[in-house]
N, C-alpha and C positions, 0 to 999 in steps of 0.2 A: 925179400918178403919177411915180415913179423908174424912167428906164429907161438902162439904160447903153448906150453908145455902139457896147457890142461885141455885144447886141442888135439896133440898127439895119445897123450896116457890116459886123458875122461878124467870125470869128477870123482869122490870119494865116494862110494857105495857100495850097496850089497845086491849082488846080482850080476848075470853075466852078462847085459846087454847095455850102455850109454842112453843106447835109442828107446830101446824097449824096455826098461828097468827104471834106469834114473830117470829116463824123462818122462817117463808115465808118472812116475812119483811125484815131482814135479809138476804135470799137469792139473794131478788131483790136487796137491796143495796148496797152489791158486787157486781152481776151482774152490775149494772149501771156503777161502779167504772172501772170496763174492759171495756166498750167498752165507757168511759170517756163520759154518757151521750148526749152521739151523735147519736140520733137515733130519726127516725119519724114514726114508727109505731114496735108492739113488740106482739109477741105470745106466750103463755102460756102451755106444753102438762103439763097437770096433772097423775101425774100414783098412782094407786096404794091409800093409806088413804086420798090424797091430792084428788084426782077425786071423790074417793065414800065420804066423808065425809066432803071433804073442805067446801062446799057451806055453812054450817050450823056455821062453823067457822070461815066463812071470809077471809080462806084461798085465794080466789080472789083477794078482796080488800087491802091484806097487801098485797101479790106478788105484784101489780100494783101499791101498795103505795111505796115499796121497787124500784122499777122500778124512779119512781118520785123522789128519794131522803130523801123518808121520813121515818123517825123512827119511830119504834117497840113501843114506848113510848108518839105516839103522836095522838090525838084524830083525825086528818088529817085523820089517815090509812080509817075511817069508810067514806072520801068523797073523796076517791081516784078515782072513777069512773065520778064525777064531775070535780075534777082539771086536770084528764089526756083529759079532752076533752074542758077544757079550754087552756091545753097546746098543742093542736091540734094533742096529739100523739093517733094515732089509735090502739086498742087493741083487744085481742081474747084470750079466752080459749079453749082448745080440749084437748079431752082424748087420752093419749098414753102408748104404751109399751116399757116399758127399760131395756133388757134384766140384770137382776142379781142384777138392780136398788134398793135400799134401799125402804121400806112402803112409806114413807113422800118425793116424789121426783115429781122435775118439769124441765123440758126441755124448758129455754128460749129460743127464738130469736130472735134478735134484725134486724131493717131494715132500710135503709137511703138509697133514693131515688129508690124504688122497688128491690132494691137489698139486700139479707142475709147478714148481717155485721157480725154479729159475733152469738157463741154459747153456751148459759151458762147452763150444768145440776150443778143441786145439790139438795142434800138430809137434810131437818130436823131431826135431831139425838136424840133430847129431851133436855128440859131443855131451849130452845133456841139456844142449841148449834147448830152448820150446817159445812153443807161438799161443799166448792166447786169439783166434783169428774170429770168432767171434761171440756176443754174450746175448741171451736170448732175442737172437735171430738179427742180433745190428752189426755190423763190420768192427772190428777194432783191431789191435795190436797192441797184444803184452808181452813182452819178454820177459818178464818179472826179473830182470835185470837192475832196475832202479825202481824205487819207493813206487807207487801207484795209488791215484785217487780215482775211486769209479764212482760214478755219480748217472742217477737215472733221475729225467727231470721232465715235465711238460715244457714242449718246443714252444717256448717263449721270449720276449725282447727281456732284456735284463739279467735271463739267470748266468751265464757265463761270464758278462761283465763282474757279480757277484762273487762268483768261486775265484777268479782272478782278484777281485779288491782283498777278499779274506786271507789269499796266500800272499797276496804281500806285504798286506799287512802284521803280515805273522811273518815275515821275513823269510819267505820260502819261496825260491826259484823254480820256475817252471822249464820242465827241460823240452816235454814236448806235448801237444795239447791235440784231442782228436774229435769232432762231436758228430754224431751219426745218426741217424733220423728212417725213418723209411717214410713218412709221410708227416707232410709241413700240418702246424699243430697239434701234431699227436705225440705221444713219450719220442724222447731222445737219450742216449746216451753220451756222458762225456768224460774219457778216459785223459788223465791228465798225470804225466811221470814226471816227478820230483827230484830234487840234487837230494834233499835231507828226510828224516823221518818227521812224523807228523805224532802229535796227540789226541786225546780224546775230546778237550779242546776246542782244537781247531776243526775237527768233525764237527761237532756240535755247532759254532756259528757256522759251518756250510749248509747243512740241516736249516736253519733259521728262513731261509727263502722259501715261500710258498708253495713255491712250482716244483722245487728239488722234492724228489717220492725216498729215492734211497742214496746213503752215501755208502761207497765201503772202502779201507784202507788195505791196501796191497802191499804188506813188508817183502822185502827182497827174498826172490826164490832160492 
């Protein structure tokens, strides 16, 4: 058996928990990366090891440091409750239930101008590793392991043919491709992870299709 080292010892960080530290930080810093840090107030449901046991792990303070941009690795995470009310974003935790939801699971949301902007669950899996599992209310899977393109689009013929000609035309491999729908016609999402980094660019002609509402780029967590 292969097992790497950062399995055994965890990730570089500040905090006493892999699960409930790094990977809450982590969580959050995807989370910000979707809804491209455009947000003035953000709520927290804790389910499950993250509600009964985060508090003692700072499971709070890395979500909300995560939320701020800040890494897993950085002494910040322990005055994230200072900076986010120097950044005038309003915050809150509450306990929730997630049907079928992973132990280590939180239910972001994000809010700009008293309205719900967007919706990030994901699960701490151990190690620091994490699940984006799903984005306002669609299935998907991020690991923010490799590059990520999120793209919210009207359930149409053409647009993923589309996002596929741009990235190879741009000479950018697709490593894995996902599109998620709840009802034929109506918005979709489609999460698509990269071998390489992307520009602002190559966003921009994705943007160019009518049907595509939002794109966002997800750098490696």
């Amino acid at each position: 058996m292969n097992t790497s080292i950062f399995q055994v010892a965890g990730p570089v960080m500040i905090g006493p928990s892999s699960s409930h530290t790094a990977g809450a930080a982590k969580i959050g810093r995807i989370a910000r990366q979707i809804v491209n840090g455009d947000f003035e107030r953000v709520t927290f449901g804790l389910y499950g090891s993250f509600e009964k046991t985060g508090k003692g792990h700072g499971t709070d303070k890395a979500l909300l440091a995560g939320v701020l941009g800040i890494r897993e690795d950085d002494e910040d995470i322990s005055r994230s409750f200072e900076l986010a009310g120097q950044a005038q974003i309003e915050f809150e935790f509450y306990p929730v239930e997630l049907d079928g939801a992973h132990e280590n699971s939180v239910l972001i949301t994000f809010f700009k101008e008293g309205q719900v902007k967007t919706t990030v669950q994901g699960a701490s899996i151990g190690g620091g590793n994490v699940r984006i599992v799903k984005i306002d209310g669609y299935e998907i899977g991020i690991s923010g392991q490799l590059p990520t393109i999120f793209v919210k689009q009207n359930d149409q013929k053409g647009v993923i043919s589309h996002v596929a000609t741009v990235l190879a035309d741009s000479d950018i491999n697709i490593a894995t491709m996902k599109v998620s729908r709840m009802q034929k016609k109506q918005d979709a999402i489609c999460v698509i992870e990269i071998d390489d980094s992307i520009d602002e660019t190559i966003l921009q002609k994705l943007k160019e299709h009518p049907y595509i509402q939002i794109v966002r780029f997800i750098a490696c967590a």
